[in-house]
Structure formats: C-alpha cells, structure tokens
Residue frames as a rotation matrix with the C-alpha (Angstrom) as fourth column:
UNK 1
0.569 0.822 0.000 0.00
0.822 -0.569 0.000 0.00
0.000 0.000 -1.000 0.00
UNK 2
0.544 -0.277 -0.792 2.74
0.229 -0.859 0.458 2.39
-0.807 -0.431 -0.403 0.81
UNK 3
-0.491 -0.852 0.183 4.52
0.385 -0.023 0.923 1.73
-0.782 0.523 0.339 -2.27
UNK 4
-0.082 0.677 0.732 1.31
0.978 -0.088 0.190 2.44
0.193 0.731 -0.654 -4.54
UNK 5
0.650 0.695 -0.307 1.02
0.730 -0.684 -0.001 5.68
-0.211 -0.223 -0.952 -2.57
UNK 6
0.302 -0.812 -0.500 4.49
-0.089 -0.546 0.833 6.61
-0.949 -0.207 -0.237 -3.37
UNK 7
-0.337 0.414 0.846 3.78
0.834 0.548 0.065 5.68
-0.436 0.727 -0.530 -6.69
UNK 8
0.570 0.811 0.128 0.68
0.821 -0.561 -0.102 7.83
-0.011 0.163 -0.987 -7.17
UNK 9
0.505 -0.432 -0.747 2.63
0.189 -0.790 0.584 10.99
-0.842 -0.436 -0.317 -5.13
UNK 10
-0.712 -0.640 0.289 5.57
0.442 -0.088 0.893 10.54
-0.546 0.763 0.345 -7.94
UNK 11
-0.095 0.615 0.783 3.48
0.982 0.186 -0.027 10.34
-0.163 0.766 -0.621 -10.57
UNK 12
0.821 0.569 -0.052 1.53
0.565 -0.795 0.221 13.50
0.085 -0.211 -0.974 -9.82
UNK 13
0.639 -0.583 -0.501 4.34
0.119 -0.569 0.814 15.46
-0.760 -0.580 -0.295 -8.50
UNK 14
-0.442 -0.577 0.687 6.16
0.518 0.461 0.721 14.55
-0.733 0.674 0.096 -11.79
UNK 15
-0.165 0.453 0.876 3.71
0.960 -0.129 0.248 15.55
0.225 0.882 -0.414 -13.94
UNK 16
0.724 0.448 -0.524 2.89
0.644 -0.711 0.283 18.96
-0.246 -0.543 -0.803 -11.96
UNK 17
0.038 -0.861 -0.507 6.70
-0.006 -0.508 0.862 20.03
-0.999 -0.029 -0.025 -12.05
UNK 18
-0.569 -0.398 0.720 6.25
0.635 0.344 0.691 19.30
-0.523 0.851 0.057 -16.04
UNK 19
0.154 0.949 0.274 3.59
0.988 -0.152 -0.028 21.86
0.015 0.275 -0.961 -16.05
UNK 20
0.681 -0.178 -0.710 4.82
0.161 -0.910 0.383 24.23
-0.714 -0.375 -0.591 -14.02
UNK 21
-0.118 -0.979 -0.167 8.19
0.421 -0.202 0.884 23.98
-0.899 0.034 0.436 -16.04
UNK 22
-0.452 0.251 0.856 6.59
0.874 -0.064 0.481 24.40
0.175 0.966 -0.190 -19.97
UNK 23
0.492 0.596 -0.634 5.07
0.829 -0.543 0.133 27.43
-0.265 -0.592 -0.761 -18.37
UNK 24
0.815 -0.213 -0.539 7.93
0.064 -0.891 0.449 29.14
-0.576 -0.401 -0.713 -17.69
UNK 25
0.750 -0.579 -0.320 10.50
-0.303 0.129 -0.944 30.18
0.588 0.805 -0.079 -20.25
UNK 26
0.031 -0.910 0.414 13.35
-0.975 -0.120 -0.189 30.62
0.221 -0.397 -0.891 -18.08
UNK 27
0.139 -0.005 0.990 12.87
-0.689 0.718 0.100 27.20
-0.711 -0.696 0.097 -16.14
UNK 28
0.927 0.235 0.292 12.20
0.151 0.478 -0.865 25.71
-0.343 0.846 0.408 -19.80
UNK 29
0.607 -0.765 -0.215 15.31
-0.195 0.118 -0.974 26.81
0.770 0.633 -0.078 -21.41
UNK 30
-0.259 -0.469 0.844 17.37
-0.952 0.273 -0.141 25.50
-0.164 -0.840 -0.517 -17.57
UNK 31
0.143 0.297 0.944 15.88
-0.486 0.852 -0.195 22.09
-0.862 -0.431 0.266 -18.32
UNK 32
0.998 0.048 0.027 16.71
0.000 0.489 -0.872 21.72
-0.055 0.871 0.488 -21.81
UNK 33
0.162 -0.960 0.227 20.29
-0.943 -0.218 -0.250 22.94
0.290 -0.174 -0.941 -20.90
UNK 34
-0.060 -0.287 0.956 20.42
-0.776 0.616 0.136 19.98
-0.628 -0.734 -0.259 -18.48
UNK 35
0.510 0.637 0.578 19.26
-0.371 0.769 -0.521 17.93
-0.776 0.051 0.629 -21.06
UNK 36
0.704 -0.633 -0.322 21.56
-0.591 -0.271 -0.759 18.94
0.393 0.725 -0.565 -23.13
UNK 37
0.232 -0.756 0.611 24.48
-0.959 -0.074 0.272 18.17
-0.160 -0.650 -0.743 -20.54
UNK 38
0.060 0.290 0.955 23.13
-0.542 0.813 -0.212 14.89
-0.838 -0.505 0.206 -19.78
UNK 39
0.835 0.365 0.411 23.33
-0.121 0.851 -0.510 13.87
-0.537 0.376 0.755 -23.04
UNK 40
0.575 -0.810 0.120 26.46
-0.470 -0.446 -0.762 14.81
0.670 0.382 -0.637 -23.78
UNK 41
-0.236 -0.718 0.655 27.92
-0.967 0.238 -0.088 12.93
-0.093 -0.654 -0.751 -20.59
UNK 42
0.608 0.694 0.386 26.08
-0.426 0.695 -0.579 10.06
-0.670 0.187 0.718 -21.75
UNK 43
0.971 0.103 0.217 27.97
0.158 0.408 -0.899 10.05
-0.181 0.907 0.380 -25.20
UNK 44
0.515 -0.594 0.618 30.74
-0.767 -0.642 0.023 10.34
0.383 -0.486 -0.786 -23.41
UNK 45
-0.483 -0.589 0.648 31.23
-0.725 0.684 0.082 7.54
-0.491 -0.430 -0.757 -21.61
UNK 46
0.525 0.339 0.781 29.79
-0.008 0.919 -0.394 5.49
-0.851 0.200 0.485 -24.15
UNK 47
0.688 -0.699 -0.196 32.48
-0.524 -0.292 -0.800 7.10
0.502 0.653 -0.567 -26.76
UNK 48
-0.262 -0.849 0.459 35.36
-0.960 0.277 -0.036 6.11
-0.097 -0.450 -0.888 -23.65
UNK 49
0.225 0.292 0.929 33.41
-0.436 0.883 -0.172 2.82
-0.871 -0.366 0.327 -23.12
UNK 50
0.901 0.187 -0.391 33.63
-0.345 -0.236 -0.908 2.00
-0.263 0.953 -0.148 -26.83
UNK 51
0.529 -0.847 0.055 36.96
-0.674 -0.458 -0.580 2.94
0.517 0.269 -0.813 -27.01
UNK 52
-0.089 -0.543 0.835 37.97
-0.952 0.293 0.089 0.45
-0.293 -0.787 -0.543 -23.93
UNK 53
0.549 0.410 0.728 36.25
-0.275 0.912 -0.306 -2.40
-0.789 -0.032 0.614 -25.36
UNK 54
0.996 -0.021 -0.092 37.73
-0.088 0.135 -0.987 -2.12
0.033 0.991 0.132 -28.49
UNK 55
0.213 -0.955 -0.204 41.41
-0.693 0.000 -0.721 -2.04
0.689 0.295 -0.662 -27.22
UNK 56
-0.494 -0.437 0.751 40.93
-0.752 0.648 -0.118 -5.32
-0.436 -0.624 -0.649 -25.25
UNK 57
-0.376 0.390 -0.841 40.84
-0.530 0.653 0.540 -8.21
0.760 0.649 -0.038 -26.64
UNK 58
0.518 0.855 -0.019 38.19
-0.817 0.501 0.287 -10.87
0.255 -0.133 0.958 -25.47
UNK 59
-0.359 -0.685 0.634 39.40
-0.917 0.386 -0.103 -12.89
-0.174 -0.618 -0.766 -22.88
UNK 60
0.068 0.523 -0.849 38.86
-0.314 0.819 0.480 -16.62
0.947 0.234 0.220 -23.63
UNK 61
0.667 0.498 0.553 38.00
-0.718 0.233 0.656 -19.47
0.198 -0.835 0.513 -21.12
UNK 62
-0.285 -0.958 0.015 40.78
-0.914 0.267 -0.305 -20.98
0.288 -0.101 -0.952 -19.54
UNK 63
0.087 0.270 -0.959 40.79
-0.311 0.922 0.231 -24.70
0.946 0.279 0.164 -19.18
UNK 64
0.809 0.179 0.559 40.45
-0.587 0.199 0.785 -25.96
0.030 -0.964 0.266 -15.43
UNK 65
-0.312 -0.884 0.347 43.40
-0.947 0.261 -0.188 -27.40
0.076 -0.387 -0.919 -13.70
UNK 66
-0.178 0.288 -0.941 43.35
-0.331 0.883 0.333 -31.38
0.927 0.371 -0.061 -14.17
UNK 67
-0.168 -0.513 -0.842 44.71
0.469 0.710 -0.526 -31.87
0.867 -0.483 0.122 -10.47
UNK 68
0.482 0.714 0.508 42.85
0.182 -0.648 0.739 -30.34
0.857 -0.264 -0.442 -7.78
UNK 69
-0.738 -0.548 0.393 44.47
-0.441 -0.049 -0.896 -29.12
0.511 -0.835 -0.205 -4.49
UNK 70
0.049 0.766 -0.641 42.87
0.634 0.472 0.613 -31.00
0.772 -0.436 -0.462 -1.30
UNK 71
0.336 0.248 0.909 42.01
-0.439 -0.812 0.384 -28.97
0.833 -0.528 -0.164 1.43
UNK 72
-0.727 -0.444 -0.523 44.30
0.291 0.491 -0.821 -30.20
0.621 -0.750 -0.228 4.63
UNK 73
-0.211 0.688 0.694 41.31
-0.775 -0.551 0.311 -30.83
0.596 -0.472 0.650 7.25
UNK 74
-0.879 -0.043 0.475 40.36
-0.394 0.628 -0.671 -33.22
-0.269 -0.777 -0.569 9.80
UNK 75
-0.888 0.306 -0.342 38.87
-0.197 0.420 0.886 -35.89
0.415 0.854 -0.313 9.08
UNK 76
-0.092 0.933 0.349 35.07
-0.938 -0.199 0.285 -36.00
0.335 -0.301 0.893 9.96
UNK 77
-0.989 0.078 0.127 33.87
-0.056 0.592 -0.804 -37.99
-0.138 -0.802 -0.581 13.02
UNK 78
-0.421 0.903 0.087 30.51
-0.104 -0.144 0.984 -39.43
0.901 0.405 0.155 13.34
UNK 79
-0.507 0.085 0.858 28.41
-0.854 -0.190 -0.485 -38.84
0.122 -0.978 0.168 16.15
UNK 80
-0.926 0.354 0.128 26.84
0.293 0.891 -0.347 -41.50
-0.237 -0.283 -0.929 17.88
UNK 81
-0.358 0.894 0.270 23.11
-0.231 -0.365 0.902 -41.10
0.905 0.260 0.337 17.16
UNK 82
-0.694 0.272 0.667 20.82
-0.720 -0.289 -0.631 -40.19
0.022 -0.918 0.396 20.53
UNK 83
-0.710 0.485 -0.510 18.96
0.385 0.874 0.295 -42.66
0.590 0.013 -0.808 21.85
C-alpha cells in the first residue's frame, strides 16, 4: 500500500513540475540545458566505453586445472546417534 502511494505521489508530482516547467520560459530553457548536458555525458562515456572495449581483446575461457588441491582438514567424526 505504501509503495502504490508513493507511486501515485511521484506520478503526480512529476507531472505537476512538467507543467509548471513548460510554463515558464526561463525554467524551460534550464531544463533543456540539463538535457543537453546529460546527453552529452552520456555520449561520453559510451564514446570512452567503446573505445575500452575495443582495445581489449576478449578474454577466452581458460581450461580448469586437471589436479585439484585437497584442502588439509580433519577428518570428519561421526556422532553417535541419541537414543
């Protein structure tokens, strides 16, 4: 229930500030800036990201070791069972 009501609240509160903002020039041309920004850091690090993938090469899977180490432990006792 609380999560539907926080929900709702977004929702509204979202859509209000989108009203208020198309309203007003100033606030309008501050939010397209940001939007601007935002995409621009965006295409950014998916330019760097890009860029990283492409100068490493694709590790392959290494074949498992034939011979396993054993763990040095004590060997397991059984309890009597309770009568």
């Amino acid at each position: 229930m609380k999560k539907m009501f926080w929900l709702i609240t977004g929702l509204t509160a979202g859509i209000v500030i989108a009203r208020k903002i198309e309203q007003n020039p100033a606030a309008k041309a501050v939010a397209e800036d940001l939007i601007k920004s935002g995409k621009e850091l965006a295409g950014a690090f998916m330019d760097g990201f890009e860029e990283t993938r492409s100068e490493k090469p694709v590790a392959t899977a290494k074949p498992k070791a034939t011979a396993a180490k054993t763990a040095a432990r004590k060997p397991s006792v059984r309890k009597p069972a309770a009568k």
